[in-house]
N, C-alpha and C positions, 0 to 999 in steps of 0.2 A: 262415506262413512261419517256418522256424526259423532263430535267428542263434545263433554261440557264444559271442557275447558281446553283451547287450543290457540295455538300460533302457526302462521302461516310463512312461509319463508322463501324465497324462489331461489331453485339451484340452477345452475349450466353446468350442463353438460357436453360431449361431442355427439355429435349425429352416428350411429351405426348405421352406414349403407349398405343395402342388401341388393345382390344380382337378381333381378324379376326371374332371367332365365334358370334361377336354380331353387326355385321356391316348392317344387314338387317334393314332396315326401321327406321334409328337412323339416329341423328342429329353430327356430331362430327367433330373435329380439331386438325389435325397431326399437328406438330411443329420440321423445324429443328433446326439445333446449331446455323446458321448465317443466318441473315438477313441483310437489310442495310434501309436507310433511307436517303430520300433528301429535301431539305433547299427551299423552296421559300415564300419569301414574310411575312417571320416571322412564316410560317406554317409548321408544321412538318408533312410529310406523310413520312412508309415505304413503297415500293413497292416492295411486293416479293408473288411469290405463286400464288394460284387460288384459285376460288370459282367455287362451284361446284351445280346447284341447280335441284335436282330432287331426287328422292329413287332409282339411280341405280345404288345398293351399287356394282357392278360388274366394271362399271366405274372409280368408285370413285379411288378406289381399285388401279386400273390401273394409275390412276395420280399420287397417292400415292408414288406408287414404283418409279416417275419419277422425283417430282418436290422433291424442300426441304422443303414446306411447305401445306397446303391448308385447307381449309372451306368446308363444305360440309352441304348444307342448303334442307330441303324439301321441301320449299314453296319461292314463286318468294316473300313475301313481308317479310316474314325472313332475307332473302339477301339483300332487298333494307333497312331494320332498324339498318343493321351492318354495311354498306356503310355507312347511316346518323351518327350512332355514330360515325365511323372513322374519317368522314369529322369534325364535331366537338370537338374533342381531339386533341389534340399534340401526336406526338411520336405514330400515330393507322397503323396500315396496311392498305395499297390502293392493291386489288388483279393488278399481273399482268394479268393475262387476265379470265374471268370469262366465264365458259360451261352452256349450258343451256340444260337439256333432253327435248326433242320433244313433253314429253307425257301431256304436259302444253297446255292452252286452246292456241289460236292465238293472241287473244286479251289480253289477261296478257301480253305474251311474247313482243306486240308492244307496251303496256303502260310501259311496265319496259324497254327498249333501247332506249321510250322518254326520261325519266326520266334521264337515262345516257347522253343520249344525249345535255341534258340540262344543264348539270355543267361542268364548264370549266375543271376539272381538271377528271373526270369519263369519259369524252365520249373520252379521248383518250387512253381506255382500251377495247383491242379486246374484242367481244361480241360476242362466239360462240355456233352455235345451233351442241348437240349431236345426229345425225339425225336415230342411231342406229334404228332396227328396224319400223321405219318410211314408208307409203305410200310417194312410188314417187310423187304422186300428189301434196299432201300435200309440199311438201320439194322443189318442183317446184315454187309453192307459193311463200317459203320465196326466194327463191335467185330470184324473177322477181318484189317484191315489194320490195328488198334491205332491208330486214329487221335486218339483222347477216349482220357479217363482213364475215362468212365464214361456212361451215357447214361441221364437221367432223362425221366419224365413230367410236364411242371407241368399237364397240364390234370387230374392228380390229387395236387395237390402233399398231401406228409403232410410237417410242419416236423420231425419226432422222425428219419423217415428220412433225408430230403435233410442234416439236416445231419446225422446219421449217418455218411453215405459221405464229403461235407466234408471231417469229422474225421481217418475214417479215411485216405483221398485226400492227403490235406499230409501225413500222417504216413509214407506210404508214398514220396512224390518227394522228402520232406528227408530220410528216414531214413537212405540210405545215406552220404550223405556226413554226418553226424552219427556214423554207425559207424564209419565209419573212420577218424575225428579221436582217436575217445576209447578206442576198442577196443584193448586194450594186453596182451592176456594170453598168457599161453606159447603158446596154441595157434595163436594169431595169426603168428609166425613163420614162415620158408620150409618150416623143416625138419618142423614138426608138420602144415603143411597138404599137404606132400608125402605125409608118412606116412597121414595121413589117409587122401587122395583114393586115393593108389594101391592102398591096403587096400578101398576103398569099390567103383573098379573090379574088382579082381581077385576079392572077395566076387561081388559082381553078376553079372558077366558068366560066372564058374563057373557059377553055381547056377542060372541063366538058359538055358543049355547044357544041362545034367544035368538038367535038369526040363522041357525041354521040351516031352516027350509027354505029361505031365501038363498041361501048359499047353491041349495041346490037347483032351484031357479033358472037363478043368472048359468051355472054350469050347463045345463040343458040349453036353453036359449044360444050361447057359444056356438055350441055341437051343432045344434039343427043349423045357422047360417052358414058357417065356414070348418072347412075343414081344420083339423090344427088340434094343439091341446086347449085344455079350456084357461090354463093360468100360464100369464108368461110371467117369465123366472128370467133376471138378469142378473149379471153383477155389479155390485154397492159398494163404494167406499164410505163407511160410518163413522164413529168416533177411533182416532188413533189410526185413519185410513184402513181399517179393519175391514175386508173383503167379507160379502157375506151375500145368499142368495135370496133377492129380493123380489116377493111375489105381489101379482097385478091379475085381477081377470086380464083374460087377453080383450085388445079393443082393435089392435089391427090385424090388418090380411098378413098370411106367414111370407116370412121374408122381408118383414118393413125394416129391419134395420139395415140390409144391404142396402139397402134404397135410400139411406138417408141423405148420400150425395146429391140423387136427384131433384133433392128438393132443400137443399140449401137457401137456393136466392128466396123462398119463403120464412124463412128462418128471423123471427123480431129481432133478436141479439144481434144481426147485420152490421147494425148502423153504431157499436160499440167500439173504444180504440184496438186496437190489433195486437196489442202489451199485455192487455187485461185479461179475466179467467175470459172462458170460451164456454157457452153455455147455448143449447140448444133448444126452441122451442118453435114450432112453426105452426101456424094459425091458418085453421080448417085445410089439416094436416090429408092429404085426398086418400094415403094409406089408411084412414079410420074407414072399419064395417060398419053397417047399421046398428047395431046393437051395440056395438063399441061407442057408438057418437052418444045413444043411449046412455049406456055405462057413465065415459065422461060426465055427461051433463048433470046428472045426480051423485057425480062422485061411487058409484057403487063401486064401478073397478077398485078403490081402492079398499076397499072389506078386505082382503087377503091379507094387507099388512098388519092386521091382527094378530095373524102366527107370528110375523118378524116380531111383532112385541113380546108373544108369551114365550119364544124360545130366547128372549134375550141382545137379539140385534137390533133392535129400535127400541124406543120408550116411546109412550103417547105421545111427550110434550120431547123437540128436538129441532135439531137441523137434516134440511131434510137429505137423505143418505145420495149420492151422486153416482150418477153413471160412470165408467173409469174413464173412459175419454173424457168427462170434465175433470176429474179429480185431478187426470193428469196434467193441467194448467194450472191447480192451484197448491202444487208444493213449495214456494219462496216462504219467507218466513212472514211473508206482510199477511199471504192469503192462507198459511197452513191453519191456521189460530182456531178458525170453522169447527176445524176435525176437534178440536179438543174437548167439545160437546156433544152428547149423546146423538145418533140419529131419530128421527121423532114423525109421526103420522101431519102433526102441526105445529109449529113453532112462531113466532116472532113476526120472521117476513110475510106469512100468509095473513096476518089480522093487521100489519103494517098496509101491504101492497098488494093484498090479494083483487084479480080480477083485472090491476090496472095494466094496459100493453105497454107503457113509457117505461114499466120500471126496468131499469138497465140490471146488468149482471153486477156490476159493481155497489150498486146500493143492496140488491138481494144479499152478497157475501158480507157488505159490512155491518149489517143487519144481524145477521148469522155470526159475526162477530161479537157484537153486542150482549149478542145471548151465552155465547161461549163465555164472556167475560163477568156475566150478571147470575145464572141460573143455579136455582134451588128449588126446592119444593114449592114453597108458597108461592116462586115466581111461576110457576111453571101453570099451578091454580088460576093465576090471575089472567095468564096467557089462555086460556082453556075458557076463562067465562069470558074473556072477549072476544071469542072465535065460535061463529054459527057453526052449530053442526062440528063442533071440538073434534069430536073422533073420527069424521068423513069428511076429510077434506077434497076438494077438485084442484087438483092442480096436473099440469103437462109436464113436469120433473120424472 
């Protein structure tokens, strides 16, 4: 949970040991040696550990061995009367991020993440569904009504993942009000975000018109090679790590991103330290169709980002929006800074570094930094007549 103003403090405590053999359909609370606790507003919350709420002592289990602390409650209004105590004490524990088991009705599950949702200081604590065991259907459900921040597996829990998304997760619910506490720069005013947006529309929605028989085109072209849809939709972390669905003609065979293990040791960003963001690009990728390599090569796949502009999740001129598996290496405070400018069809790094294979992941983001620290309107002009083909870019992001 992030505060704007805090102190850090390490407590000790004793250990609460728990018998393995009585974990079955019990209520109980690991404890470790240190915790910490932060300062706002004359309020003391600690924020360490999880809650856990369901009977699947086989989970629990599993966080157990991972976190340094956590809760483990049977019932959804168990959890929510230990929340209301906390919020009323000094000095109480706030879970960092709280798992929910699936095997709960639907309707509890979206009255208790209102509920979070409604206190300023709860709803910026991930709320994840344990979707183990679960009907596809069902689990379809929550991530199309947005119900969870995220829905994991513990009956395959992997610790490097889960607290992956974690990280990412807090980073993404505190972010925007952190942005716009500290966020002070010219572009930031009425008059530049006016100029902006209404440049962003009026670009978009032309060029969207005038090209639409090409639109249909490429869509036909798609269909006749491969089966599949014609536009692949993924999700984007953009400005404020704002999740949003980000549209691509399709260029490869269905199923390329299961695949994308397979083809790692192709991967340029290899030879980068193992500390830094993690960024994926692999050169004469063997999942690209014909027509897809086509697409590439002329940039045309990316025409669809057009809509992301006219509904507002991209602007022409930006950084460009990341796939969540990158975004999720770059929440520290060194590489969060990116996020704090708009997502963009072109930006900075592509008229810097476009086309070259040397440039590493670390010059791309502090590039992307640059612009975050620098951008306005006129900068954004200037960025735009140095960039061939300003509104079509090629890039493998």
């Amino acid at each position: 949970m992030h505060y704007r103003n805090y102190e850090t403090i390490n407590l000790f405590m004793e250990f609460t040991f728990l018998p393995k053999a009585n974990f079955k359909n019990r209520t109980f609370a690991h404890y470790s040696i240190k915790s910490y606790y932060a300062v706002k507003e004359n309020k003391v919350y600690r924020n360490s550990g999880f809650y856990f709420i369901g009977k699947n002592a086989d989970s629990v289990e599993k966080l157990l061995g991972s976190f340094k602390r956590g809760h483990a409650f049977e019932m959804l209004e168990n959890a929510k009367a230990e929340l209301i105590r906390s919020l009323k004490n000094d000095n109480n524990i706030i879970p960092e991020v709280i798992f929910c088991d699936a095997s709960f009705d639907i309707a509890e599950i979206k009255s208790f993440r209102q509920y979070l949702n409604n206190d300023p200081v709860l709803s910026s604590i991930p709320f994840i569904l344990d979707g183990s065991g679960s009907p596809e259907k069902e689990l379809n459900y929550y991530r199309r009504n947005k119900i969870l921040d995220e829905i994991v597996f513990l009956n395959n829990f992997h610790e490097k993942s889960i607290f992956g998304k974690i990280q990412f997760l807090k980073k993404v619910k505190s972010s925007q009000v952190e942005f716009n506490q500290n966020r002070e720069l010219k572009s930031s005013t009425p008059v530049q975000y006016i100029l902006k947006r209404g440049f962003d529309i009026t670009v978009s929605l032309t060029i969207l018109i005038l090209l639409s028989p090409l639109f249909l085109l490429i869509a036909l072209a798609v269909k006749l090679e491969s089966r599949g849809p014609v536009f692949y939709i993924s999700k984007r972390a953009g400005k404020g790590y704002k999740i949003f669905d980000f549209y691509k003609f399709r260029t490869m065979e269905i199923g390329a991103d299961e695949k994308i293990n397979d083809f790692s040791h192709l991967n340029l960003y290899n030879d980068g330290p193992s500390n830094g963001p993690v960024f994926i690009k692999i050169n004469n990728d063997p999942r690209i169709t014909r027509v897809g390599s086509f697409l590439r090569n002329t940039s045309l796949d990316e025409l669809p980002q057009l809509l992301n502009v006219l509904l507002g999740d991209m602007s022409v001129v930006g950084n460009r929006p990341l796939p969540l598996y990158e975004a999720e290496t770059l929440t520290t405070d060194e590489w969060a800074k990116r996020f704090m400018a708009p997502a963009g069809i072109t930006g900075l790094w592509q008229i810097k570094k476009r086309g070259k294979e040397d440039m590493s992941a670390e010059e791309r983001i502090n590039l992307d930094i640059d612009y975050a620290d620098n951008y306005n309107f006129v900068y954004d002009l200037w960025i735009m007549a140095q960039t061939p083909s300003a509104l079509i870019q090629k890039t493998n992001a």
